[in-house]
C-alpha beads as a LAMMPS data file, in Angstrom:
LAMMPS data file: protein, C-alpha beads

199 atoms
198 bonds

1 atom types
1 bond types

-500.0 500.0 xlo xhi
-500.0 500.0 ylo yhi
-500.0 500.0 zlo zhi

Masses

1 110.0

Atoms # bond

1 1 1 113.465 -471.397 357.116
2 1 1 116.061 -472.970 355.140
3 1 1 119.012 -474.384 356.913
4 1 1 120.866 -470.933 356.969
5 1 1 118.544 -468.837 357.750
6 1 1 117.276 -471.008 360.517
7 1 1 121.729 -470.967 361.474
8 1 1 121.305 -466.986 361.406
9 1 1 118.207 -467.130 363.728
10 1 1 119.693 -469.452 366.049
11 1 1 122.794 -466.778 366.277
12 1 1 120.479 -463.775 366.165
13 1 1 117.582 -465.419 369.456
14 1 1 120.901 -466.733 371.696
15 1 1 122.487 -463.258 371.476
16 1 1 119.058 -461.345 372.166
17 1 1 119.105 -460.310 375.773
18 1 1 115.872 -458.235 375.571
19 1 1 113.156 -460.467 376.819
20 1 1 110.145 -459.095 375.392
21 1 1 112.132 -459.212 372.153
22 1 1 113.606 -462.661 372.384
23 1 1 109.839 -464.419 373.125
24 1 1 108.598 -462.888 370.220
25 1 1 111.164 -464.076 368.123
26 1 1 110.314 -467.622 369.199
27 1 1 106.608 -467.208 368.852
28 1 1 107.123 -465.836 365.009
29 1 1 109.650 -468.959 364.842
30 1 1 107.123 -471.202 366.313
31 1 1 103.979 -470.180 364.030
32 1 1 106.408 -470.136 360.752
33 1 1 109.357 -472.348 360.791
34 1 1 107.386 -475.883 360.485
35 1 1 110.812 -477.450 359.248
36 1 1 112.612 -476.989 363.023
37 1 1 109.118 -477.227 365.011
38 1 1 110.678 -479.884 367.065
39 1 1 113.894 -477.399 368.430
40 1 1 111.320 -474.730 368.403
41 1 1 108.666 -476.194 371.013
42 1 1 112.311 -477.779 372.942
43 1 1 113.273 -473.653 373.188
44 1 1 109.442 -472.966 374.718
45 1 1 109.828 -475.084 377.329
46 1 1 113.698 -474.190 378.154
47 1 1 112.452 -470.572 378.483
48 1 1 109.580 -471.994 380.922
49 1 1 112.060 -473.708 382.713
50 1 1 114.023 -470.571 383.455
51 1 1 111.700 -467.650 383.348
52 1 1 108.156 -469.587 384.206
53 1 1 104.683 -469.590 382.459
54 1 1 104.345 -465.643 382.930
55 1 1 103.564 -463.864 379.472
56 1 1 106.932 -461.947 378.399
57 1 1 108.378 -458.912 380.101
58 1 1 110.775 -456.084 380.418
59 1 1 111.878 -458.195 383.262
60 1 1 111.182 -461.633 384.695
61 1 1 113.021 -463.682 387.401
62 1 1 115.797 -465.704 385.833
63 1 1 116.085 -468.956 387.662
64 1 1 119.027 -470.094 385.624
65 1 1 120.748 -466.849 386.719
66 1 1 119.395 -467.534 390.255
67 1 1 121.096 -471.582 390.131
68 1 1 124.012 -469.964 389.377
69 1 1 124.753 -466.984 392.040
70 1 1 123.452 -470.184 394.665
71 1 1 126.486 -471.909 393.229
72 1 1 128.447 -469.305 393.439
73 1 1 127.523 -468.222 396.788
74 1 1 128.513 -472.103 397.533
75 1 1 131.709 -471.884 395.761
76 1 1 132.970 -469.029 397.964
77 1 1 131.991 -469.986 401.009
78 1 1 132.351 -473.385 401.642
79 1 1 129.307 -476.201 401.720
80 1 1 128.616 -475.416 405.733
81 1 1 128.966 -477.803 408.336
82 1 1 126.462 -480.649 407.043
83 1 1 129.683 -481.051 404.011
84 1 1 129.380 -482.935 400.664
85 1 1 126.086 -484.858 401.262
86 1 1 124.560 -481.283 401.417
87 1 1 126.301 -479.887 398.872
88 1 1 125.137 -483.042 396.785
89 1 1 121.603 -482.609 397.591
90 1 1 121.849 -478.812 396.044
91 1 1 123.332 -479.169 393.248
92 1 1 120.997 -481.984 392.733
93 1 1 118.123 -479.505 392.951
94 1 1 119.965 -477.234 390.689
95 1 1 120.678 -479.788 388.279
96 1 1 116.697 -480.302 388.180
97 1 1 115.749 -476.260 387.911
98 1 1 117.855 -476.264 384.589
99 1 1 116.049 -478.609 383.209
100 1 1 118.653 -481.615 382.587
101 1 1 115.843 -484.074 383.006
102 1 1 114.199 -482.775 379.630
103 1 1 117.843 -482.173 378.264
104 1 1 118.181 -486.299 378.810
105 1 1 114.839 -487.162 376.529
106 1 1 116.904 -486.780 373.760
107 1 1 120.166 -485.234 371.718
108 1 1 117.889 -482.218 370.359
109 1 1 116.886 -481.395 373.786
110 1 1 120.483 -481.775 375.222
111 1 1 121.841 -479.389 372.759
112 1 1 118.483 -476.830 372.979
113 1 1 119.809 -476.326 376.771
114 1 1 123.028 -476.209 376.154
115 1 1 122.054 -473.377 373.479
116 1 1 119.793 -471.555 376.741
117 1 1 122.974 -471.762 379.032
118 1 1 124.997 -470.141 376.237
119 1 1 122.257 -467.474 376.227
120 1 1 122.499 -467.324 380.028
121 1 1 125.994 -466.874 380.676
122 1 1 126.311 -464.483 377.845
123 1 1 124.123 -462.332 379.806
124 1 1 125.838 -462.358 382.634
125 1 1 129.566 -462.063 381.720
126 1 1 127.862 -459.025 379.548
127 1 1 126.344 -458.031 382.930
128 1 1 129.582 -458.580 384.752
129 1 1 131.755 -456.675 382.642
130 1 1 128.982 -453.232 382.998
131 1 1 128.631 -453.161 386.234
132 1 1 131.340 -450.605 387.979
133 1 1 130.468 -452.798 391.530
134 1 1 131.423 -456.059 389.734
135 1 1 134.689 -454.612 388.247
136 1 1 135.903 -452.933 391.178
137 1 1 137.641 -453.223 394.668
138 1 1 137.438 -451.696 397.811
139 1 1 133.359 -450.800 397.764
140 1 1 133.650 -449.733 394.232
141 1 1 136.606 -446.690 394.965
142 1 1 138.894 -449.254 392.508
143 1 1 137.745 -449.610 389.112
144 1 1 139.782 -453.079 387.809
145 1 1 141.129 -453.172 384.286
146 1 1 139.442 -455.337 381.779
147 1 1 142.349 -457.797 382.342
148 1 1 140.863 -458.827 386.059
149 1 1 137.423 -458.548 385.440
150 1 1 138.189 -461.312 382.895
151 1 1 140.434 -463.082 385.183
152 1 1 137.672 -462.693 387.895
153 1 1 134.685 -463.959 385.732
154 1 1 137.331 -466.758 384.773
155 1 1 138.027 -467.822 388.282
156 1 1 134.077 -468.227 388.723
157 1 1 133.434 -469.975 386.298
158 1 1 135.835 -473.008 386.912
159 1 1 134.989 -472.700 390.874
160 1 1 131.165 -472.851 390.043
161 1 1 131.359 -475.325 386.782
162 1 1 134.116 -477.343 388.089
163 1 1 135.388 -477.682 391.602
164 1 1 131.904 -477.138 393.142
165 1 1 130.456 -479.955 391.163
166 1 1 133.518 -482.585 391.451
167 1 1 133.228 -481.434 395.544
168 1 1 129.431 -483.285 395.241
169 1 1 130.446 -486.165 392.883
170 1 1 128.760 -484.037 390.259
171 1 1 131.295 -483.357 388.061
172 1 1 129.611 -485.405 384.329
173 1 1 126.569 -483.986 385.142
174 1 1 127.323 -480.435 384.641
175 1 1 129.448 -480.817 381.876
176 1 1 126.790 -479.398 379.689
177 1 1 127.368 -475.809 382.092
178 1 1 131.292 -475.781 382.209
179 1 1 130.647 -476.100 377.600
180 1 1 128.326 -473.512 378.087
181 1 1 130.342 -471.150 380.180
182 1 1 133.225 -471.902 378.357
183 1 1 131.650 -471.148 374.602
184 1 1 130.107 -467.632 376.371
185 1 1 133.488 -466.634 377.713
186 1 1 135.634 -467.557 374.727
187 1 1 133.097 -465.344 372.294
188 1 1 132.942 -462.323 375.094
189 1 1 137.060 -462.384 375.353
190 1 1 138.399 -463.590 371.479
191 1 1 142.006 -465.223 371.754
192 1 1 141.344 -466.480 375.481
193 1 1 140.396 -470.139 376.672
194 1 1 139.666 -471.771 379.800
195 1 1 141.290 -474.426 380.843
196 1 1 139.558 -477.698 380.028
197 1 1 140.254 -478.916 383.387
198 1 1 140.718 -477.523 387.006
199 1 1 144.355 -476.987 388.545

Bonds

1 1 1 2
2 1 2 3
3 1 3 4
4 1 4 5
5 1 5 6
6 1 6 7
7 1 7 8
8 1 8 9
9 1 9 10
10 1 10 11
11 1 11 12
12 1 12 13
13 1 13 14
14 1 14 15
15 1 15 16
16 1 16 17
17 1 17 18
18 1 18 19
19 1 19 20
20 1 20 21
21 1 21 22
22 1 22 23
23 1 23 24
24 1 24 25
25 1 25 26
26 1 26 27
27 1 27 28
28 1 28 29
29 1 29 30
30 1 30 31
31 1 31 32
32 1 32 33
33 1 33 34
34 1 34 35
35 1 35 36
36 1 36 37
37 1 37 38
38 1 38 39
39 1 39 40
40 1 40 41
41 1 41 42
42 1 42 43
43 1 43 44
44 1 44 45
45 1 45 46
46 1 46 47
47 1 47 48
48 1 48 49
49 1 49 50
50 1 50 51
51 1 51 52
52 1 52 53
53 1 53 54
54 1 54 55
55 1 55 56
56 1 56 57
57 1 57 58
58 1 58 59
59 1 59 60
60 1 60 61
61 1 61 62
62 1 62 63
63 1 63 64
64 1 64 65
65 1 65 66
66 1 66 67
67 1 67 68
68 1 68 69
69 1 69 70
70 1 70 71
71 1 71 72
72 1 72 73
73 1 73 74
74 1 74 75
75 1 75 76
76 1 76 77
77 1 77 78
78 1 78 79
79 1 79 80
80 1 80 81
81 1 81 82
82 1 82 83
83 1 83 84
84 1 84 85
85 1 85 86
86 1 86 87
87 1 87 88
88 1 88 89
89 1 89 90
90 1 90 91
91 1 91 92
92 1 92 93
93 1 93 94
94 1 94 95
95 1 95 96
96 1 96 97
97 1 97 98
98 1 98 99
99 1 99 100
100 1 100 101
101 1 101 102
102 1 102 103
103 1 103 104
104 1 104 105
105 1 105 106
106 1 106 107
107 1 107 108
108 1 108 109
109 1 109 110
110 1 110 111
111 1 111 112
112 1 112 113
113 1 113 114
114 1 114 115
115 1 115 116
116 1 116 117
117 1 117 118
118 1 118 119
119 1 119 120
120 1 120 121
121 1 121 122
122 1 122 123
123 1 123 124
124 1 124 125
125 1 125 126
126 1 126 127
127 1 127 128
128 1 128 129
129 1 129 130
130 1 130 131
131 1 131 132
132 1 132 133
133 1 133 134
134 1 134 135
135 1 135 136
136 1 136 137
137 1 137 138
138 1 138 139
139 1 139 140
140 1 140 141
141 1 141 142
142 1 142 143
143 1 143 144
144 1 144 145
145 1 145 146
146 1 146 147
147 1 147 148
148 1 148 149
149 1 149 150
150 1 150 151
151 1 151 152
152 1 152 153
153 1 153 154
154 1 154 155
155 1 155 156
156 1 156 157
157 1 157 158
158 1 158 159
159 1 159 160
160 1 160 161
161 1 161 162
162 1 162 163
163 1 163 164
164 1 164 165
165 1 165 166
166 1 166 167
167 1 167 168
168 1 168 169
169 1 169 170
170 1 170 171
171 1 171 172
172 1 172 173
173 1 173 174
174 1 174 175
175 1 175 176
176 1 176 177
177 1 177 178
178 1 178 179
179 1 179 180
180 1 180 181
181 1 181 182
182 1 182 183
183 1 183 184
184 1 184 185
185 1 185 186
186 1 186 187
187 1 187 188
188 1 188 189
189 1 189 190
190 1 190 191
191 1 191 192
192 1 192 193
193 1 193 194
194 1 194 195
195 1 195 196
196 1 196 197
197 1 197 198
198 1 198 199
């Protein structure tokens, strides 16, 4: 590929939320782009890392989605009664399912997860903003306008990316989800930012 092609395909495989779809972009990417083999084989094992060793699917479990509705289950209510050193030890073991230890082999791998965690939260604010249960109050009688949703999916994403982490002395190390987050909400909702630090 040359350089903008392989710019396009980059664009084209982080906005692809269709598994089946995605993998075989990265397999044709894999067996014909020798200039980027490097980022390519860094993207195989960032989709191992979330979605395991199981040949592609309609559907497969999502463990970067899974890190994050833990965090946000933690965000809302509370760390428990064993308090920060538990909280710690989580998001520890969160830090590890994303894969941050390969991210810190090198800058390529560092910015091919950051790229996966764009991909990720993409998919969810797109998730958030379809789903009627999501956008709604009272049991789903209250549809909210798009204005909330995006304030609520806002709100989330500085508790789970910001205040949960600096709670567990975490805060540098997930840097690299708060950029994420912040790069897939700013593209979903043009014109609005999040604030680059918490209140």
């Amino acid at each position: 590929m040359t350089e903008q092609e392989y710019a396009q395909w980059k664009n084209a495989y982080g906005k692809e939320y269709r598994l089946k779809a995605r993998y075989a972009m990265l397999e044709e990417a894999l067996q014909e782009d020798k200039e980027h083999q490097q980022e390519h084989l860094l993207r195989l094992r960032f989709w191992q890392q979330r979605y395991g060793d199981q040949p592609a699917q309609a559907k497969l479990p999502d463990r970067y989605v899974g890190v994050w509705m833990d965090m946000l289950y933690s965000a809302t209510n509370g760390s428990g009664w064993f308090g920060k050193k538990r909280l710690t030890r989580e998001l520890t073991r969160n830090l590890t399912a994303l894969g941050v230890e390969i991210a810190e082999e090198s800058a390529c791998a560092e910015e091919m997860l950051y790229e996966e965690l764009c991909a990720m939260m993409r998919f969810y604010i797109y998730t958030c903003t379809k789903d009627g249960k999501y956008g709604s109050q009272l049991f789903g009688t209250m549809p909210l306008g798009e204005e909330k949703v995006m304030g609520k999916i806002a709100d989330e994403i500085t508790r789970v990316t910001r205040e949960l982490p600096k709670q567990a002395g975490l805060s540098k190390e997930y840097t690299i989800l708060y950029k994420a987050a912040k790069t897939a909400f700013e593209e979903t909702f043009p014109g609005e930012t999040l604030a680059e630090e918490t209140k």
